[in-house]
C-alpha positions as CSV (number, residue, x, y, z in Angstrom):
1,X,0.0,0.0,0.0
2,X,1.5,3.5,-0.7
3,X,1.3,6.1,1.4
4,X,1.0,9.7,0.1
5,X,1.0,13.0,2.2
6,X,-2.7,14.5,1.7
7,X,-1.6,17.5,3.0
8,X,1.0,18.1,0.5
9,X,-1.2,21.4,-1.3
10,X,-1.3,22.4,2.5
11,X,1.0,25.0,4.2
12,X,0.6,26.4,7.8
13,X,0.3,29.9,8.9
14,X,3.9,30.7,9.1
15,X,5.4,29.4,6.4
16,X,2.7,30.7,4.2
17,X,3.1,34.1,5.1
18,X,6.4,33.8,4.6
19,X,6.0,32.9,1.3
20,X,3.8,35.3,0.2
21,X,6.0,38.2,2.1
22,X,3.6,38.8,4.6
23,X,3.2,39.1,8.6
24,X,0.8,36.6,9.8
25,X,-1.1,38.8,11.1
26,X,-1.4,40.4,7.4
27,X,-2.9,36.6,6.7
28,X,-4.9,36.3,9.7
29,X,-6.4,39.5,8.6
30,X,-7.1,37.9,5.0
31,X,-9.0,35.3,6.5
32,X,-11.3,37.2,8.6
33,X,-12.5,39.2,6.0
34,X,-16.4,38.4,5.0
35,X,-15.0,37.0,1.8
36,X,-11.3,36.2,3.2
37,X,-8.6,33.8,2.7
38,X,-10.1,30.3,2.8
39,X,-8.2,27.9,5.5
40,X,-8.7,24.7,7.8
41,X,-8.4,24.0,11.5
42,X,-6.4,20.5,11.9
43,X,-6.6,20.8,16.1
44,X,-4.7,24.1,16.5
45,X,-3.4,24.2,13.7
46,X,-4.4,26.8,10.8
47,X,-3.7,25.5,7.1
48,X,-3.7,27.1,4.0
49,X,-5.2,25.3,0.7
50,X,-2.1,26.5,-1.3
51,X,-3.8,26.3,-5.0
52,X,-7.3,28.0,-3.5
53,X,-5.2,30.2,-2.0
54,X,-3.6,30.9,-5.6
55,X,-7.2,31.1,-7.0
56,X,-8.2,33.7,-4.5
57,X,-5.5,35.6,-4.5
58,X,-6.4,36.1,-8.8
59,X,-9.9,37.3,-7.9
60,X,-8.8,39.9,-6.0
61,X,-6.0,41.3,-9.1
62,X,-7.4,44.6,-10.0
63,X,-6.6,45.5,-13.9
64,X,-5.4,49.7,-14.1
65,X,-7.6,51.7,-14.9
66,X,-6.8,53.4,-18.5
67,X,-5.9,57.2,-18.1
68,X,-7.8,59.5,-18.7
69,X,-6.9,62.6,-20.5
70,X,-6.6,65.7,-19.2
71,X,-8.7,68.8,-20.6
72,X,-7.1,72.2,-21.0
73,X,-8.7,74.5,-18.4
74,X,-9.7,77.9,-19.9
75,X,-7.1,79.8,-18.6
76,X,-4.7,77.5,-20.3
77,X,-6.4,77.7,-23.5
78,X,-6.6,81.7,-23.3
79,X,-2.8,81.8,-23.1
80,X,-2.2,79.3,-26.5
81,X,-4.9,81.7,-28.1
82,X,-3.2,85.2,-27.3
């Protein structure tokens, strides 16, 4: 029989924040948000999904918005006119 680690996709707390660059208590933030960081409780033990993690971290990328172009004001357009 093999045995296989079904908490490989799985990081705790720590390292996770790690990873990302983060203070924990960046991630524990992330997870108490209404629509936060999706985890598990194993005991006392907080783990991360790693590839919902990943999934969730994509909804959240916010695309630039394009820029807009500036209109002359008046007084600008007086002085090009005299």
């Amino acid at each position: 029989m093999s045995h296989t680690n079904f908490l490989s996709d799985f990081a705790d707390l720590e390292p996770f924040a790690a990873d990302a660059g983060r203070h924990p208590r960046t991630v524990r933030r992330w997870m108490n948000k209404p629509d936060g960081l999706p985890y598990t409780r194993i005991g006392n033990r907080v783990l991360i999904h790693v590839p919902t993690a990943r999934e969730w971290l994509m909804k959240r990328m916010r695309k630039p918005a394009p820029r807009r172009r500036r209109q002359a004001s008046a007084a600008t357009a007086e002085i090009g006119a005299a």
